[in-house]
C-alpha positions, -999 to 999 in steps of 0.1 A, spaced: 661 -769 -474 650 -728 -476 639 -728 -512 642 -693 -533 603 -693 -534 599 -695 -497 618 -662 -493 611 -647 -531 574 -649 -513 562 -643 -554 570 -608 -553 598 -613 -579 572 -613 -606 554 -576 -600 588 -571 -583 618 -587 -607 651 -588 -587 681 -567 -600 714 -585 -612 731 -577 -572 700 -593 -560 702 -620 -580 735 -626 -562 725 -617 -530 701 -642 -530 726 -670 -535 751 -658 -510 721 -654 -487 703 -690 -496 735 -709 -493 742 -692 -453 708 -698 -444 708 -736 -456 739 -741 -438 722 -729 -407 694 -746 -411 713 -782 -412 729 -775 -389 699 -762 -366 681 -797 -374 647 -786 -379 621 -770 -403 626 -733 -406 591 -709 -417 598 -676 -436 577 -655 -426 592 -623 -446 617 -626 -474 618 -603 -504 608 -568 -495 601 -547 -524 602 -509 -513 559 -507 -513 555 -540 -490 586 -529 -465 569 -499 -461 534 -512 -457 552 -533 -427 572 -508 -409 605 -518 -421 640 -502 -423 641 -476 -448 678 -491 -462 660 -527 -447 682 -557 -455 650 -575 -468 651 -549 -498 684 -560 -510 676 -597 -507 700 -601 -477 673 -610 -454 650 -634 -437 625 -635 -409 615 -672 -395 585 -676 -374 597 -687 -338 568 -681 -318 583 -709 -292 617 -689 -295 631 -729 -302 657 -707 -330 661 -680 -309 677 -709 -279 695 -732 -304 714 -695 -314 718 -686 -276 729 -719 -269 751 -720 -300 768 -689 -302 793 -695 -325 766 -709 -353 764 -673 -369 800 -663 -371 803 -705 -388 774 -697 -412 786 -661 -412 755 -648 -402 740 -616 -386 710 -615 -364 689 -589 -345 687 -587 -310 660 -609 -299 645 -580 -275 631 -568 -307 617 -598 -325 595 -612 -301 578 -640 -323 607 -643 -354 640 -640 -357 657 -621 -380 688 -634 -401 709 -615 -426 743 -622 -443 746 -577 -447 777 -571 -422 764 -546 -393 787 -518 -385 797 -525 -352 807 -561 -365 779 -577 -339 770 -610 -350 733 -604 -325 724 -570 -331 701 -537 -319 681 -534 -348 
């Protein structure tokens, strides 16, 4: 099970989360655990919560989904998530799930339960 700590990552103390993240958070914990059973194995955050400082420090998105609570990066070094998703197709639209294209993400993969505008499920970040 993908805990709130494992994506809170402690910044919610300097960093307390807003009301909408607050409920981001659950919409986003209760996708992600739904993927995870039914991926079958443990599942490493390696970022969660983004407060505007750390996103920046790492390069991300200025509007990042990580900001809003809406995202999570696993580590998949052996890309074993990136196959079960390739192999699975449908599990995203079933957990109702977004991910970027994993031409970008080399050693993680990126989930997030914010809609993309062309409606992609496996996206060009």
């Amino acid at each position: 099970m993908i805990t709130r700590e494992e994506i809170l990552m402690g910044r919610d103390k300097a960093h307390p989360l807003s009301a909408q993240q607050h409920e981001n958070l659950e919409v986003l914990l209760e996708r992600l655990n739904r993927f995870r059973q039914m991926y079958g194995k443990p599942m490493l955050v390696s970022s969660g919560y983004r407060p505007r400082a750390i996103n920046a420090k790492v390069g991300g998105a200025t509007n990042s989904a990580h900001l809003h609570c809406q995202a999570v990066d696993f580590r998949d070094n052996d890309r074993a998530i990136c196959k079960f998703i390739l192999e699975n197709p449908s599990v995203l639209e079933t957990c109702d799930l977004y991910c970027e294209d994993f031409k970008y993400t080399p050693t993680w993969v990126h989930l997030q339960t914010r809609p993309t505008r062309s409606g992609k499920r496996i996206f060009k970040p």
